[in-house]
PAKOL-815375 format. One record per residue: residue in one letter; chain; residue number from 0; z, y, x of N, C-alpha, C in turn. Coordinates in steps of 0.05 Angstrom, whole numbers. Example, Ala and Ser with C-alpha at 12.3 -4.5 7.8 and 13.67 -1.06 7.14 Angstrom:
BEGIN
residu  chaine  num  n_Z  n_Y  n_X  ca_Z  ca_Y  ca_X  c_Z  c_Y  c_X
A  A  0  156  -114  264  156  -90  246  156  -66  264
S  A  1  142  -45  257  143  -21  273  157  1  258
***
This chain:
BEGIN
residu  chaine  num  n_Z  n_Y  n_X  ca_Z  ca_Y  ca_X  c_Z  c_Y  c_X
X  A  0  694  -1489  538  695  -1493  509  723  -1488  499
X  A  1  727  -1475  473  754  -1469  469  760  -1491  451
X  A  2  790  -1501  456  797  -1523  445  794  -1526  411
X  A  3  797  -1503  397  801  -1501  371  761  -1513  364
X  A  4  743  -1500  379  722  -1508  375  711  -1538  383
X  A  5  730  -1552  401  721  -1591  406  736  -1600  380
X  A  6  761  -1597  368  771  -1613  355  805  -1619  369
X  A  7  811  -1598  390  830  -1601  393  865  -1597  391
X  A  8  858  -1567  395  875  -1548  383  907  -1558  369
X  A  9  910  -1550  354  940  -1561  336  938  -1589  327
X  A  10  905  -1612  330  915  -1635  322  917  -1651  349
X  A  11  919  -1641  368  930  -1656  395  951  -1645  407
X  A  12  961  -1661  428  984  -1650  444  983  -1620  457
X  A  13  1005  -1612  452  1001  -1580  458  987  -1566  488
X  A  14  1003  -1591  511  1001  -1587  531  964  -1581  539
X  A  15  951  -1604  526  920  -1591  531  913  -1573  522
X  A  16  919  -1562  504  908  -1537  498  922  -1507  519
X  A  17  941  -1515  519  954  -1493  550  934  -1501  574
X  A  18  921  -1516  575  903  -1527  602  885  -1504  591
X  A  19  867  -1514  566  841  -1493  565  853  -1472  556
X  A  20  867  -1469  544  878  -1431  536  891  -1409  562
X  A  21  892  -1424  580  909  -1405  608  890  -1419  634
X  A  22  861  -1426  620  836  -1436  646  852  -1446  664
X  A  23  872  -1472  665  889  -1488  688  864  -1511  687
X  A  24  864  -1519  711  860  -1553  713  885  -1569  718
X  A  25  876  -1591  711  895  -1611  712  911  -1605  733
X  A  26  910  -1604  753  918  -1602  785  935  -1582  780
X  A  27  928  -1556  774  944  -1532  771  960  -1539  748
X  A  28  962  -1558  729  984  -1552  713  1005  -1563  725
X  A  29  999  -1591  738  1019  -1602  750  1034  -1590  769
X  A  30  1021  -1575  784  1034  -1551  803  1062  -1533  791
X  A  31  1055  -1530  768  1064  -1502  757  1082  -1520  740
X  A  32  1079  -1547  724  1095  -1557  711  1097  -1587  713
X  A  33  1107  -1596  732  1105  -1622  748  1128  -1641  712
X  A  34  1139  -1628  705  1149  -1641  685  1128  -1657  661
X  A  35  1097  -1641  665  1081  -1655  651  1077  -1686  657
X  A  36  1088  -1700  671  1070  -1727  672  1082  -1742  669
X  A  37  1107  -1740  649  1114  -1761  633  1140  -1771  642
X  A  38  1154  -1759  662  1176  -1770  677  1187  -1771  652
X  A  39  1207  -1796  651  1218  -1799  625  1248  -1793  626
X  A  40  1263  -1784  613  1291  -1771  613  1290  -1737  614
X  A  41  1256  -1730  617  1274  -1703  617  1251  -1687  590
X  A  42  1263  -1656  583  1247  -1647  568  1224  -1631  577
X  A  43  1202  -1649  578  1181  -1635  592  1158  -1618  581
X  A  44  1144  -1607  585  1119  -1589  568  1115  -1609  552
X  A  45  1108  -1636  558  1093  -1652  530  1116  -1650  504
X  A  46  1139  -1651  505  1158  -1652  493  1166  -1618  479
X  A  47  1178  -1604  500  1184  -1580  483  1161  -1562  482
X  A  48  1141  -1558  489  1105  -1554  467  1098  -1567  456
X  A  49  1109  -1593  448  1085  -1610  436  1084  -1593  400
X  A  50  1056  -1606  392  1051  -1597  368  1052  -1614  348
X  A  51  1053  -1617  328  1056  -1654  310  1018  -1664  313
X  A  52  1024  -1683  331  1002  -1700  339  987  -1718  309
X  A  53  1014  -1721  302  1005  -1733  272  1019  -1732  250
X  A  54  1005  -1707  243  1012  -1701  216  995  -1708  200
X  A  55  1009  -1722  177  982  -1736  153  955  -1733  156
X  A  56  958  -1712  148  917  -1702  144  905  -1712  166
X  A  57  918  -1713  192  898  -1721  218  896  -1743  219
X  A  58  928  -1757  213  917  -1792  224  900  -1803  198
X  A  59  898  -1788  176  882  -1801  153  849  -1794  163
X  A  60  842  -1771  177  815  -1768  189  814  -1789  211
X  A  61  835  -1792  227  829  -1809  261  818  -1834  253
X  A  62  836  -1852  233  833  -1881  221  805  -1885  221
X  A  63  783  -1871  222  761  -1867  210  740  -1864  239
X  A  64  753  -1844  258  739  -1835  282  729  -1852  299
X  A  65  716  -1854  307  696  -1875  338  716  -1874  348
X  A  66  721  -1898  377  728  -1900  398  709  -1907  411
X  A  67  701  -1902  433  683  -1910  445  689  -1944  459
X  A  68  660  -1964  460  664  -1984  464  681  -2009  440
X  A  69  690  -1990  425  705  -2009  394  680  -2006  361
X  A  70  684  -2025  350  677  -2031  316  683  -2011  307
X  A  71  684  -2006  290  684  -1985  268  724  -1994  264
X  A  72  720  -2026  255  746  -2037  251  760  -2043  271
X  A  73  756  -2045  289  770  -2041  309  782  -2015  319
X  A  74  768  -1987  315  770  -1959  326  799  -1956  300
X  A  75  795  -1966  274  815  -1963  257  841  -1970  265
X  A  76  845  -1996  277  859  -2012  283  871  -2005  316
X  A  77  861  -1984  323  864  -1972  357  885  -1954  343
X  A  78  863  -1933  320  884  -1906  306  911  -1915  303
X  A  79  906  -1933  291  939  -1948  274  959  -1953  302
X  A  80  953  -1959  323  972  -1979  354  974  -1948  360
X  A  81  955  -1934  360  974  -1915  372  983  -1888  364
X  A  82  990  -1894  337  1017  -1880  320  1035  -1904  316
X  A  83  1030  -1927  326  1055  -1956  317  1076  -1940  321
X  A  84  1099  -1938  297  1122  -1930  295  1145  -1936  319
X  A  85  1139  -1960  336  1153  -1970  350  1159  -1958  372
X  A  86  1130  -1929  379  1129  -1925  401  1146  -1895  403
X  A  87  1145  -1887  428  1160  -1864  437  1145  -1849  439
X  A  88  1148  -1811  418  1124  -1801  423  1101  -1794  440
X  A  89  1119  -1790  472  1103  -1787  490  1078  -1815  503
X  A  90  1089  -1837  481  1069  -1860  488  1048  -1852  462
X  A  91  1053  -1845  440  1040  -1832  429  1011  -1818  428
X  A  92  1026  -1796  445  1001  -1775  450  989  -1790  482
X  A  93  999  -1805  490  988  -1818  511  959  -1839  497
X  A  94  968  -1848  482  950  -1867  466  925  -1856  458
X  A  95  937  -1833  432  920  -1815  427  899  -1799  441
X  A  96  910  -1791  468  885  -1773  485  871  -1796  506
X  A  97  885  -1827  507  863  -1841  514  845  -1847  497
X  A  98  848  -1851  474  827  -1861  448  800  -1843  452
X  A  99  814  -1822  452  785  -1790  450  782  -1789  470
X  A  100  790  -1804  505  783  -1801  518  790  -1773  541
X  A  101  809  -1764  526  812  -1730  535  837  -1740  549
X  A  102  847  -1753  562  860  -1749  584  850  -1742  608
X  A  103  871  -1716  609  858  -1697  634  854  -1707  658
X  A  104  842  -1730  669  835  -1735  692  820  -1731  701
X  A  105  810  -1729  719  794  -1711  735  773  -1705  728
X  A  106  759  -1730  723  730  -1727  711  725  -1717  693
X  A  107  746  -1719  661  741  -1706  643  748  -1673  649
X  A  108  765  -1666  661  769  -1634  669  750  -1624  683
X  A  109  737  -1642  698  711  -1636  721  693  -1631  709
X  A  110  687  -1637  683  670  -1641  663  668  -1614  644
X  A  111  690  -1605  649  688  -1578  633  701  -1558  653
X  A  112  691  -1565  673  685  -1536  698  721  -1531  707
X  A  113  738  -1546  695  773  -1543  708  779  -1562  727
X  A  114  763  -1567  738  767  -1587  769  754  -1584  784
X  A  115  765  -1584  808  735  -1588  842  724  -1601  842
X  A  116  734  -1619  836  720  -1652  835  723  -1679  816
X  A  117  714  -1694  807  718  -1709  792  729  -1732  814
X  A  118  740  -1728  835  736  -1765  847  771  -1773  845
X  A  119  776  -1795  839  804  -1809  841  820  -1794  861
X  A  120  851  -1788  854  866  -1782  888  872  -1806  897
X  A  121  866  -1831  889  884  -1846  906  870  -1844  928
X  A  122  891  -1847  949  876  -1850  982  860  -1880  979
X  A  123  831  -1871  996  809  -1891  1002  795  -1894  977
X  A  124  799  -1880  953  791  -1889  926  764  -1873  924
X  A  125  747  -1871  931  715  -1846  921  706  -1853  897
X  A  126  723  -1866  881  701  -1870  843  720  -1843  825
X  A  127  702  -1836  807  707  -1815  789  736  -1824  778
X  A  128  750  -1806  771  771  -1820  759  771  -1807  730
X  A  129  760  -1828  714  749  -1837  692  780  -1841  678
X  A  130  784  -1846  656  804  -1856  643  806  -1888  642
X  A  131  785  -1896  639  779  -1922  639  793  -1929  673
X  A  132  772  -1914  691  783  -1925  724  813  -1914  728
X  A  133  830  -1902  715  844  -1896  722  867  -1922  710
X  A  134  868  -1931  688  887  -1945  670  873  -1977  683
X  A  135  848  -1980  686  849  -2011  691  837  -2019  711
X  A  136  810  -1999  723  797  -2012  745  793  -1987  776
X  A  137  818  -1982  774  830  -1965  800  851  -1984  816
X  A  138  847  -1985  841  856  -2007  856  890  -2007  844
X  A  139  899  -1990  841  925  -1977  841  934  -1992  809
X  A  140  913  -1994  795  917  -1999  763  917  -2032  767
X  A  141  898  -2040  773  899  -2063  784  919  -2079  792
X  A  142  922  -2079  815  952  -2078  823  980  -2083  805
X  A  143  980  -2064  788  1002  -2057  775  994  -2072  749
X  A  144  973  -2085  742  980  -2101  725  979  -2123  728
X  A  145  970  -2129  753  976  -2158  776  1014  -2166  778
X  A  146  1020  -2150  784  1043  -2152  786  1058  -2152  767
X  A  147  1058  -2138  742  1076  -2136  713  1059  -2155  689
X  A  148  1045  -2175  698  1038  -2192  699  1059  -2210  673
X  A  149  1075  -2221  685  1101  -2238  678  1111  -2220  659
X  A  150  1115  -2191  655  1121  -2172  629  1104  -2176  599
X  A  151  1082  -2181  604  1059  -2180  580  1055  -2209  578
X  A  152  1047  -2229  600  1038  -2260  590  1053  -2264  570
X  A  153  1084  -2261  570  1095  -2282  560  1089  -2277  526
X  A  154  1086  -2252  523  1075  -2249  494  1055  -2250  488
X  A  155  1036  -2255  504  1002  -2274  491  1002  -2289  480
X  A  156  999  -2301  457  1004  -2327  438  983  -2351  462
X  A  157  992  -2371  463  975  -2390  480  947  -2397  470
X  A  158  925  -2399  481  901  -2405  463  892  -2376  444
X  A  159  915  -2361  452  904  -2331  436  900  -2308  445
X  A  160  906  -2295  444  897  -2265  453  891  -2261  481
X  A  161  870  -2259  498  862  -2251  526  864  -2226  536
X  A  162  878  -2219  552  882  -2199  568  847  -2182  568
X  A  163  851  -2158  568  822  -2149  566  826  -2120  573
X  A  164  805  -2101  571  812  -2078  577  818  -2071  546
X  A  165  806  -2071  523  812  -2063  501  842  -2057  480
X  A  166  845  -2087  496  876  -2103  491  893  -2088  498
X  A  167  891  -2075  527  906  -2069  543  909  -2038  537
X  A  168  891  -2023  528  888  -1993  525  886  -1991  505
X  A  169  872  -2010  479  879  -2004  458  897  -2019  433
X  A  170  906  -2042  450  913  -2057  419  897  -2074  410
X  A  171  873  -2083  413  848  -2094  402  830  -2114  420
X  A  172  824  -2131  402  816  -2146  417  823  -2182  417
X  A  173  808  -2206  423  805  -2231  416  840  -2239  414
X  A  174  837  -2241  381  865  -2264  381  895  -2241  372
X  A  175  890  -2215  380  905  -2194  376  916  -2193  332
X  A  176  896  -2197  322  891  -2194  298  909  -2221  286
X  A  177  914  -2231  295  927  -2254  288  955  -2264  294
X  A  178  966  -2247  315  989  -2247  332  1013  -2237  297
X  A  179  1035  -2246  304  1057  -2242  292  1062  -2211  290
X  A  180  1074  -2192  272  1078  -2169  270  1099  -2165  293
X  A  181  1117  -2184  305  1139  -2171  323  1123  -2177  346
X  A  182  1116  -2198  349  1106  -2209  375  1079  -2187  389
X  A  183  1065  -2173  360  1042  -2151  375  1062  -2129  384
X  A  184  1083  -2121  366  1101  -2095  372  1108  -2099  407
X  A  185  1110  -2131  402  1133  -2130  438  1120  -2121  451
X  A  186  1085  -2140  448  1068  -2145  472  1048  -2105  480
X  A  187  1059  -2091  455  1042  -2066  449  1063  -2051  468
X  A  188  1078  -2042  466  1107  -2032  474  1100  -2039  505
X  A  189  1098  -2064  517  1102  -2077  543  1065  -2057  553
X  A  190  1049  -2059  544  1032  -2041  552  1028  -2022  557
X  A  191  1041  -2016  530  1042  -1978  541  1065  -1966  559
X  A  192  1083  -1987  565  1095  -1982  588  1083  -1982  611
X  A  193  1066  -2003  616  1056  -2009  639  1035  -1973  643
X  A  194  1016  -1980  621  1005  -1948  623  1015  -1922  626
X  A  195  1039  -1924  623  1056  -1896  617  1058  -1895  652
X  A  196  1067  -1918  666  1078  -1927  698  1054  -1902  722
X  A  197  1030  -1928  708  1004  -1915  721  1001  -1885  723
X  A  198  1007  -1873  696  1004  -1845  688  1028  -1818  702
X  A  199  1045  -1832  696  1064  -1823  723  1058  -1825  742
X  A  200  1059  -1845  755  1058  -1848  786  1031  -1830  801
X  A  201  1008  -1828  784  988  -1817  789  990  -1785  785
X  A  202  1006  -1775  774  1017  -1739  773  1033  -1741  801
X  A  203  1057  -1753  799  1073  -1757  822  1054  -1748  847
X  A  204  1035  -1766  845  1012  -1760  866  999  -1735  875
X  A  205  989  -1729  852  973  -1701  851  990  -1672  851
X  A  206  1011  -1679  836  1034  -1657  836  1050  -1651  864
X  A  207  1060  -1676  872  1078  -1666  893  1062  -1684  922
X  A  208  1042  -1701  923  1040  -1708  941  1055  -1729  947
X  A  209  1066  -1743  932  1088  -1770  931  1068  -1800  927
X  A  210  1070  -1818  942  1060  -1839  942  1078  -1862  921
X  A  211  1076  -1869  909  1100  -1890  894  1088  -1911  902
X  A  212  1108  -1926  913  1099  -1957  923  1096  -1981  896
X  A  213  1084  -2004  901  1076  -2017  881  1100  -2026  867
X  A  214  1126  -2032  881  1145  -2037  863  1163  -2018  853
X  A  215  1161  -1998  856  1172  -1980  851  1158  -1972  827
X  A  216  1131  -1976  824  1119  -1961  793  1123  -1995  774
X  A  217  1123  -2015  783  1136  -2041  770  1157  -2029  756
X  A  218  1178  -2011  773  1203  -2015  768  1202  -1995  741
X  A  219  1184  -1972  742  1187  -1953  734  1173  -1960  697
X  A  220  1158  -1979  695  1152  -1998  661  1175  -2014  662
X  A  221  1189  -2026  679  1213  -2035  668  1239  -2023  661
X  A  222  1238  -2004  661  1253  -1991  661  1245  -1974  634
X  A  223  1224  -1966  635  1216  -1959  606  1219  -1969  585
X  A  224  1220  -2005  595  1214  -2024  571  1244  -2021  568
X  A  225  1267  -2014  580  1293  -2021  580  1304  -2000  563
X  A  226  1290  -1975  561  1295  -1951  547  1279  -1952  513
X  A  227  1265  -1972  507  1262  -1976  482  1285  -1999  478
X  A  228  1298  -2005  480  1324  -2021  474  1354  -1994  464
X  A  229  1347  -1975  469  1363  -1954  465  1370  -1955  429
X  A  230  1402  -1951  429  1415  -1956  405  1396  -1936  383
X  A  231  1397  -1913  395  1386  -1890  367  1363  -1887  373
X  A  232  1345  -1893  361  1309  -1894  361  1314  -1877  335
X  A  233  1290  -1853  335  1276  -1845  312  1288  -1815  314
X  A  234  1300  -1811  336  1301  -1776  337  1296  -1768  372
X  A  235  1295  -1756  377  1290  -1734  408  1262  -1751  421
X  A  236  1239  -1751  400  1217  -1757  408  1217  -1795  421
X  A  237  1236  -1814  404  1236  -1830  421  1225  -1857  401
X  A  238  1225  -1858  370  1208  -1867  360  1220  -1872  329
X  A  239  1206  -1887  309  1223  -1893  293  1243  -1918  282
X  A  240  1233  -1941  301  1244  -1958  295  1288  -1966  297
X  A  241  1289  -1982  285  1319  -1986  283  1314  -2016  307
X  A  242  1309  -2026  312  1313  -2055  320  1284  -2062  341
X  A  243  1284  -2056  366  1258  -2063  387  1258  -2093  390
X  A  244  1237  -2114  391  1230  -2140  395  1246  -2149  426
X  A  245  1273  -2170  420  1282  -2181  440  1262  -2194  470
X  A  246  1232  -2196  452  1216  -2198  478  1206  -2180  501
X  A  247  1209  -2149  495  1210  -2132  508  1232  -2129  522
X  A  248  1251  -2154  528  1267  -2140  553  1263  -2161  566
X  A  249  1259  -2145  597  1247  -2150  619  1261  -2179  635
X  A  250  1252  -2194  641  1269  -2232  641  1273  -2236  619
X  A  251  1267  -2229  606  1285  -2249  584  1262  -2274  560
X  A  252  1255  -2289  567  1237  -2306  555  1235  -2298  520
***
């Protein structure tokens, strides 16, 4: 299917559309451009291809679009978290191609004939790697939010907001709606780090054959969370805010 004909084309990240316009699978892009998966510090295909993910006209149609598994008001409320100004573009279009589900993982590329197989790389793993199994119920995802754990509780309001898959991938979800405007920024920010971790570490994999150990992809959302503390936010794709929530740094109550 050509991208211009799903809905993809110039209102998504560039990099997928180089997947279906030059017939790569996921696998082969990483081959050819291991810079795709998000390593952060350098300028990678998502970065110098990207296309404006959200330019007016689109996020005024997205606000509107299904997510699968979300309300109508809720799918609104997904659109809005992930253009939140706070974030860094590449968490961005990270957000965005989980919403529609078009993150190239296996299954969805398997799905349109650019993969061998749909099944997880992690070693011992045989379930499809779904977007869903890949961000929360992949041993490896698991794990990693077992452990960064102590990064996200501390910004759950008590008696409020429950950890969930929705919460966690989209922003949404029991008690979320009610949270303080800084206190969602911190606890939003501390997520999509953790997701950005998973998303790396899992190219790392496929690309070069690199295993990242569990604290090592810990290290690698804390470290992210340490890089939205960065003095100049709002130019070289890194977001717009002036001032990131003192709860997003990592120890610090």
């Amino acid at each position: 299917m050509h991208p211009h004909h799903s809905g993809y084309g110039n209102s998504g990240p560039a990099v997928l559309y180089l997947i279906w316009s030059r017939g790569w699978d996921g696998d082969r892009l990483l081959e050819v451009h291991p810079g795709a998966c998000f390593c952060s510090g350098h300028h990678n295909l998502w970065e110098v291809h990207r296309l404006s993910v959200f330019v007016k006209s689109f996020k005024d149609r997205e606000q509107v679009s299904r997510v699968p598994g979300l309300t109508l008001g809720e799918a609104q409320q997904a659109w809005k978290n992930a253009a939140h100004p706070a974030l860094q573009n590449r968490h961005k279009d990270l957000a965005w191609m989980v919403a529609h589900e078009i993150l190239p993982v296996r299954a969805v590329m398997h799905s349109r004939g650019m993969a061998k197989t749909s099944i997880c790389p992690r070693p011992g793993c045989s379930s499809p790697e779904t977007v869903r199994h890949l961000l929360w119920e992949c041993g490896a995802a698991r794990d990693l939010w077992a452990a960064t754990g102590p990064l996200y509780q501390r910004n759950l309001p008590a008696g409020g907001a429950q950890m969930s898959y929705h919460l966690a991938i989209h922003g949404v979800g029991r008690g979320a709606t009610d949270m303080e405007k800084e206190d969602f920024t911190a606890l939003w920010l501390t997520l999509n780090a953790i997701k950005d971790a998973i998303w790396v570490t899992r190219n790392l994999l496929v690309a070069k054959g690199v295993t990242v150990p569990l604290h090592r992809a810990k290290h690698i959302a804390s470290s992210t969370l340490e890089g939205y503390r960065a003095p100049t936010l709002g130019r070289g794709g890194r977001g717009h805010t002036r001032r990131v929530p003192a709860a997003t740094v990592p120890g610090r109550p």
